[in-house]
N, C-alpha and C positions, 0 to 999 in steps of 0.2 A: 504494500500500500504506500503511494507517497504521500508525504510528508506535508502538513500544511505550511502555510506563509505564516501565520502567527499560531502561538498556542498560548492559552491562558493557565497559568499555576500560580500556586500561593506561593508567594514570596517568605511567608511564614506558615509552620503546621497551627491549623486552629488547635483552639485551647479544648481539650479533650473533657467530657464530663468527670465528673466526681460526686460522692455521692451527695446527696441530701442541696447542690449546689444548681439552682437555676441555668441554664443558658441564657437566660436574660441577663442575669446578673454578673455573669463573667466573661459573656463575649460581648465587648463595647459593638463593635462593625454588625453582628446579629440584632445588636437589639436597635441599631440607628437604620437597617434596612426592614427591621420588623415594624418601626414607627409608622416609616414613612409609605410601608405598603399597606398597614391597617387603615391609615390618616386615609390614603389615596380609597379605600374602599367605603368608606364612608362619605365621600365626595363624589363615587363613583353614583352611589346612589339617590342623591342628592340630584344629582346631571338626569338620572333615565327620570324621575318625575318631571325637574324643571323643565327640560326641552320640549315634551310632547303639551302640557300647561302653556309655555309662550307661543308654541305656535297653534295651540288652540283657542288662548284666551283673548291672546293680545294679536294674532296674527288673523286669527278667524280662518284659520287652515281646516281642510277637508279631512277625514277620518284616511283617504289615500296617503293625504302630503304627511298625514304625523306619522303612518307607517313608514313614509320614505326614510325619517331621521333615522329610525333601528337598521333600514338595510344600507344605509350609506354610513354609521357609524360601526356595520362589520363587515362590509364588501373588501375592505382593506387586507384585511383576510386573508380571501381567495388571489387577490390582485397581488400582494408583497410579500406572502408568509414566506413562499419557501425564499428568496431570494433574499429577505431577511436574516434567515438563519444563516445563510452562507455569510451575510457582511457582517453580523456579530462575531460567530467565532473566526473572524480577519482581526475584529479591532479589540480594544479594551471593553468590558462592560459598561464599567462605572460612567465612562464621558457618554457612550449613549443612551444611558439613563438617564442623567443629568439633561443632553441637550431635548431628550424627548419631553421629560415631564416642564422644562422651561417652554417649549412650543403649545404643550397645550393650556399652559399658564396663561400664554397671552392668546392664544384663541379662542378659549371661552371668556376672559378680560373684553375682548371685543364686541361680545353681546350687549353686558349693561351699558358700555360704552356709548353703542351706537343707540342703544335704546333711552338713556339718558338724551342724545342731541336728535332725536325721532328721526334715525336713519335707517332703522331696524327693519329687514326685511325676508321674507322665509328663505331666499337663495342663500344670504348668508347663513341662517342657521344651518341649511342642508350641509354648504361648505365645512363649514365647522365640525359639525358632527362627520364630516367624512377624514379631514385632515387631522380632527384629534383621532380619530380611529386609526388614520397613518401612527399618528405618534405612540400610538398602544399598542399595535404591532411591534416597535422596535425596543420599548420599553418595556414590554413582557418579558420578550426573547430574551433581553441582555439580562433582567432581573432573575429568569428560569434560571440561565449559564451560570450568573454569577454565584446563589446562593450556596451551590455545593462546595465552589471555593473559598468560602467562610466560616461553613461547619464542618466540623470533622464526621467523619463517614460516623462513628459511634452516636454522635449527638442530630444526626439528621433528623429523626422518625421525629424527637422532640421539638425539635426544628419547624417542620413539618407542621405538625398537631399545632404547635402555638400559634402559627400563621391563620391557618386553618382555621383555628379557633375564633381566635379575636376577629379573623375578618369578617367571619358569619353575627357576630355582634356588632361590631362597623355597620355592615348592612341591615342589620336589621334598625338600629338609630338613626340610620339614614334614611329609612323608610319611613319608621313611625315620626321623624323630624321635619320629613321636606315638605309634610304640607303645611308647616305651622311655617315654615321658613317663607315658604311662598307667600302664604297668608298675610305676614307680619309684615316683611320687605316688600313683595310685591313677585311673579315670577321673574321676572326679568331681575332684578337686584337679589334675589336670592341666589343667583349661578356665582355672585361675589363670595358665596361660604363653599364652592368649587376650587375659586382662584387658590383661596388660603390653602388649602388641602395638596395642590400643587407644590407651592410655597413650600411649605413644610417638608414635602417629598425630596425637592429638589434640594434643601438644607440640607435633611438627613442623611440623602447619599451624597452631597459634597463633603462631608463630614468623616466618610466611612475612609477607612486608610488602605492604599493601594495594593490590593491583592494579587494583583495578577501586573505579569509586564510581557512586554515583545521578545520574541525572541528572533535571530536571523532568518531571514527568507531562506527556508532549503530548496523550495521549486515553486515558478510561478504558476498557478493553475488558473483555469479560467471559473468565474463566477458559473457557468453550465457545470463544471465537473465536482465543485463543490455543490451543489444542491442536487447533482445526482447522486453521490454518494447520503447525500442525508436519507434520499428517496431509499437507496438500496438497505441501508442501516434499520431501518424500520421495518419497510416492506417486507425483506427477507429475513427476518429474524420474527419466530412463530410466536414467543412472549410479544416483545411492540407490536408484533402488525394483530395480535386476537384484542390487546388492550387499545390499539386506536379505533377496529373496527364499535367494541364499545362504546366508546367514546363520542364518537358521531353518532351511531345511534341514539346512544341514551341522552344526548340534548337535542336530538332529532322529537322525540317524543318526550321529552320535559317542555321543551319551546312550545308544543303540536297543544300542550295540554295549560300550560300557562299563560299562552296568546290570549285565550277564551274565558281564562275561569272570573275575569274581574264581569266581563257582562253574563258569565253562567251563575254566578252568587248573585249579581242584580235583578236580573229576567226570568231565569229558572226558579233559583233557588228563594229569592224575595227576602234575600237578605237585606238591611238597611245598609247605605252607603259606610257609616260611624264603623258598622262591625267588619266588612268587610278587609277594611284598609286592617282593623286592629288583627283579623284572622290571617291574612297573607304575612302580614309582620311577625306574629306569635309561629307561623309554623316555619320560620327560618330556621329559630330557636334550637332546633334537632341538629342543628350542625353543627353547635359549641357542644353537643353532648358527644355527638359522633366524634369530634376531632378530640376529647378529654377520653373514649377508650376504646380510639382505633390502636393504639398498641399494646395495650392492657391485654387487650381480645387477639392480636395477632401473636404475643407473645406465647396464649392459652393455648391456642386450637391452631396455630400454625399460621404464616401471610399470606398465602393462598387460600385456603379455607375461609379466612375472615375475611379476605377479599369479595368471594361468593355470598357469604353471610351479608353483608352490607351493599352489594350491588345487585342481590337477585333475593334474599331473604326479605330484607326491610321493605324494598319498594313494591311489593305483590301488597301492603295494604294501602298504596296507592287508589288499590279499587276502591276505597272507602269516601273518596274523595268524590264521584258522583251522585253518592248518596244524601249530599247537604240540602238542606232545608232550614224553616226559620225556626222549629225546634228542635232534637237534641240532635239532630242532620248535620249542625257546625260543630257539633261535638265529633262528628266522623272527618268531615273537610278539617278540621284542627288535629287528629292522628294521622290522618293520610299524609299529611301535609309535612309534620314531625320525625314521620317515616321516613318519605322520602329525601327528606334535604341532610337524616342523619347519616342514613344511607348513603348518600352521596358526597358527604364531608370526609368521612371517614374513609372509603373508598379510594379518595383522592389524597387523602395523606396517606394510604399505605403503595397506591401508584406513585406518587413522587417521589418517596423514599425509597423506593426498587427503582426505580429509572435513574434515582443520581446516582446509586449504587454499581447499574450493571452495564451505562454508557459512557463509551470514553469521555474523557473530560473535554477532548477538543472537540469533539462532536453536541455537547449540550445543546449547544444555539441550533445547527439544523434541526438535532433531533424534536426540541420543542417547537421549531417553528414547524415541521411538517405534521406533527402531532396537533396541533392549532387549526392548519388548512382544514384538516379534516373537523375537527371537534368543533373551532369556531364556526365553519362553511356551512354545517347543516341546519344550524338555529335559524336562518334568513328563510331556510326551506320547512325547518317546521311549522316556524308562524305562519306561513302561507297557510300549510295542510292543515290547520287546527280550524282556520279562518274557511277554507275549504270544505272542511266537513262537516262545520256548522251550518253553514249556508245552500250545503247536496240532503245533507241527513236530519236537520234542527242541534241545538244546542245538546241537550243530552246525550244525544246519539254519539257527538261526535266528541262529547268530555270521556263516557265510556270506553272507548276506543283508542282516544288519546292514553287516555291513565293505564291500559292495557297496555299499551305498547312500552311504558315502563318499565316493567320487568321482565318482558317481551324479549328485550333488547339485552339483556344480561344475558337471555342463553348462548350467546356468544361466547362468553368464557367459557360454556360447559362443551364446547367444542374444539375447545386449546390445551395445550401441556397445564394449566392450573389446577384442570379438574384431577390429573394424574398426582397431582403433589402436593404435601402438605404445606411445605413453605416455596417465597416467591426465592430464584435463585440467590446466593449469599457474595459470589462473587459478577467482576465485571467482566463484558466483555474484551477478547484479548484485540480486536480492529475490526474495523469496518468493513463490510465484503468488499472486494476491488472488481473495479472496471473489467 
């Protein structure tokens, strides 16, 4: 295999755990990239209310134009992922973290901006939400690559879980916050508690000490042979390619079923608007519990095992979730709903922790970016199909089918090496398949 033009390694070994001793509290660089990606999730959520609010309130945009913002803030996706991953692991992480999260500082800054001197217009918002969707393609990637070179392989899963954790609480504050935000400031002035989230991001990793450096160019290769190799690293290796085909699936059918459920609780179920919003918020919930004993439970029953557990166990009472009504019915939509997001938290902290484990290090950036195409690309296509099957079959019809296909979509693993073994593998790959 040759050799890449850059490769990223720690310039220092991370600080290894010990017992009874936090990772937060002894790795400075973890806990200043943990800030600033909880901070950013919490601003994350903040943005998917505000945007679709200003160009409905203040714009008086069509129920098409507001869907447009979601598919131009992930078309970025499919258009840059892989060739992303190839220009990350080229460069340093940290400066394209830094320049990404400074760009979408000032593109969302541009909103109340223009909306303050009444320039405000829906072509700008569409642009925005497409070009910060630029900048979060390459600030993921570099964020993916870099993490593993700041914890030590022993403290990952920890690593992991805490992300995991506090972010599914980020988001859910974000949620239950941005309508009082809007409320209060106004939509348009409320994307200023976005900017600061930026801010903060962009502090924290300027903050974090340089982990990784260049090394000599050993052969020049072209941008096509870097992202074919990422393609081959995944595709042909039967662990990545059963956990990406998951992957797309299962946000193929989370997307298919969460497009619909805000007017399936208004229409169907005859929920009041107040509980609603409190019920989507409350059943985020499940993923601070999933990410406190997804290694508790893989440690029990083996990472494989508890992989299945949590991605095809939990989310079968997803069913549950068609069954809401305005009485004890939100008491099933608020299980279904705890289920699945535990499910899904957990799941993903014991995937990231097998994937920084078993991919070469210079490979992270494609491998996440091609893990992405697939994962992020099919949300644009679920929400179509949710919105599809409401519309061929009625609301019901098409919440039962969606929530079906949840755990639907897990038996994907049960036709990969997972099902054969108790734990996910311990060591890493030795290279990349070759040309």
């Amino acid at each position: 295999m040759r050799t890449l033009t850059r490769t990223a390694v720690p310039t220092t070994a991370p600080t290894v755990g010990t017992p009874g001793s936090s990772l937060l509290r002894r790795n400075r660089d973890f806990r200043l990239l943990y800030t600033g990606e909880v901070t950013g999730q919490f601003g994350g959520s903040v943005t998917n209310l505000a945007l679709p609010l200003i160009a409905t309130v203040v714009l008086h945009a069509d129920a098409l134009k507001v869907s447009s913002l979601t598919a131009a803030a992930w078309l970025p996706w499919l258009l840059l992922g892989l060739p992303a991953g190839a220009w990350v692991d080229r460069l340093r992480r940290r400066p394209v973290m830094l320049a990404a999260a400074a760009c979408s500082l000032l593109l969302y800054l541009t909103i109340p901006v223009a909306g303050t001197l009444g320039l405000l217009t829906f072509p700008q918002l569409l642009a925005v939400a497409f070009c910060a969707g630029v900048s979060a393609v390459f600030f993921q990637t570099a964020y993916t690559a870099l993490l593993p070179t700041l914890v030590a392989e022993p403290d990952r899963a920890e690593g992991n879980a805490k992300i995991q954790g506090s972010a599914s609480v980020a988001q859910f504050a974000g949620r239950s916050s941005a309508g009082a935000i809007a409320q209060f400031f106004g939509p348009v002035n409320g994307l200023f508690a976005n900017t600061v989230t930026f801010l903060v991001s962009v502090l924290c990793t300027a903050r974090i000490h340089e982990a990784e450096r260049r090394t000599a160019p050993a052969a020049r290769r072209s941008l096509r042979q870097d992202v074919g190799e990422g393609l081959r690293l995944v595709l042909g290796d039967s662990w990545l390619r059963s956990i990406l085909a998951y992957g797309g699936l299962s946000n193929l059918a989370l997307t298919a079923y969460q497009s619909i459920q805000v007017i399936f609780l208004l229409n169907r179920a005859g929920l009041p608007q107040g509980l609603i919003g409190t019920l989507i918020a409350l059943s985020g919930l499940g993923g601070i519990a999933g990410a406190a004993v997804a290694r508790r439970v893989g440690a029990a029953i083996g990472t494989a095992r508890a992989l299945l557990l949590f991605q095809l166990g939990l989310p079968v009472l997803a069913l549950l979730i068609p069954l809401a009504d305005k009485g004890a019915g939100a008491a099933c939509y608020l299980v279904g709903g705890l289920a699945v997001s535990g499910g899904v938290v957990a799941g993903n902290v014991l995937r990231a922790t097998f994937i920084q484990r078993y991919v070469p290090a210079e490979m992270f950036g494609r491998t996440s970016a091609t893990t992405a195409v697939v994962v992020y690309g099919t949300m644009p296509i679920g929400a179509l199909l949710g919105g599809g099957l409401a519309q061929a079959f009625g609301l019901g019809t098409a919440m039962w089918l969606s929530c079906a296909a949840v755990p639907l979509a897990a038996t994907v693993l049960l036709c990969s090496p997972i099902r054969r073994h108790r734990d996910l593998p311990n060591r890493p790959m030795t290279a990349a398949p070759t040309a």
